[in-house]
C-alpha positions in Angstrom: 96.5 131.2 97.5 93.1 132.1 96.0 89.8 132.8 96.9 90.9 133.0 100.6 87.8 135.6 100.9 85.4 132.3 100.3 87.3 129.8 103.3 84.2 129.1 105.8 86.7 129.9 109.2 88.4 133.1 108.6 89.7 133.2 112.2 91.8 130.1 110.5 92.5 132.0 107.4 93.8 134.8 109.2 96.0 132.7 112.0 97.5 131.0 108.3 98.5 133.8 106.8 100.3 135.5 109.5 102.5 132.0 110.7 103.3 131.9 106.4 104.0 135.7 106.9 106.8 135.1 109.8 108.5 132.1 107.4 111.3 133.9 105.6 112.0 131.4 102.5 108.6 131.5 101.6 106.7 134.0 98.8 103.1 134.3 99.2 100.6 135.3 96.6 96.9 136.0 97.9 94.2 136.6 95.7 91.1 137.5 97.6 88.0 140.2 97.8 88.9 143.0 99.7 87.1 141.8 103.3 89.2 144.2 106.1 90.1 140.7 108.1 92.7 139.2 105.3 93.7 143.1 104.8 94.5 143.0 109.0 96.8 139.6 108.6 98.3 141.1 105.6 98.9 144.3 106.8 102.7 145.2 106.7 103.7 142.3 105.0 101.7 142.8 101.2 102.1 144.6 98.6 98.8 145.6 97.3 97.8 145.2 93.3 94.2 145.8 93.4 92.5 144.5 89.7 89.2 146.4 88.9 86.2 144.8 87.9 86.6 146.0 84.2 90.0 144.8 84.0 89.1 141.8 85.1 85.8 141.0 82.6 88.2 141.9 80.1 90.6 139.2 80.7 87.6 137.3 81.0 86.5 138.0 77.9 89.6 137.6 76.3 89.9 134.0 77.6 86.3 133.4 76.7 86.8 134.4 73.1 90.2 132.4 72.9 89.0 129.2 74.2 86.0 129.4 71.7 88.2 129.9 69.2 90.8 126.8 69.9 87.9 124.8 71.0 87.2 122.0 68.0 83.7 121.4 70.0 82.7 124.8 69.1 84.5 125.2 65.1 81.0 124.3 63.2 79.2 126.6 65.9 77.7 129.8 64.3 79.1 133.2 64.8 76.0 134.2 66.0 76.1 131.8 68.6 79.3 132.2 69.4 78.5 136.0 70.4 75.9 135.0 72.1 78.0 132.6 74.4 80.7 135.4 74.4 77.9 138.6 75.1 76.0 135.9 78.2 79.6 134.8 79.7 81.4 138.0 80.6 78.8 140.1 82.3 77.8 137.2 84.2 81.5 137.0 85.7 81.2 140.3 87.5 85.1 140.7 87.7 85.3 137.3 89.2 
């Protein structure tokens, strides 16, 4: 599940994630802000991996940079362009 921190009724979030919690055929991954009310449905039940913000504009970067590369819209684009998509991209993304 991502982005569970952006879902308009946490009270609904929270009651979800505790009745997948009890099912025990089931593997859950949550990706989601720290916000202490997902934390409190988790709580017992996760195991925590917590990605910093320069980790993740990093990946993003990485992807950015790939894609850009593979992308046949962008092969006849100038390198200076190119950064400048790559240097406008990444700090926008904020570790999102």
């Amino acid at each position: 599940m991502d982005a569970v921190d952006e879902c308009s009724d946490r009270r609904m979030v929270s009651k979800l994630l505790r009745i997948l919690l009890e099912l025990s055929d089931i593997q859950l991954v949550v990706f989601n802000q720290r916000e202490t009310d997902i934390e409190l449905a988790l709580q017992g039940a996760a195991h925590e991996i917590a990605l910093t913000i320069a980790a993740v504009d990093n990946d993003i970067a990485i992807y950015v940079k790939h894609r850009m590369k593979s992308s046949d819209d962008m092969a006849f684009w100038a390198p200076e362009d190119k950064a400048k998509v790559q240097d406008s991209l990444t700090p926008k993304a904020d570790g999102m």
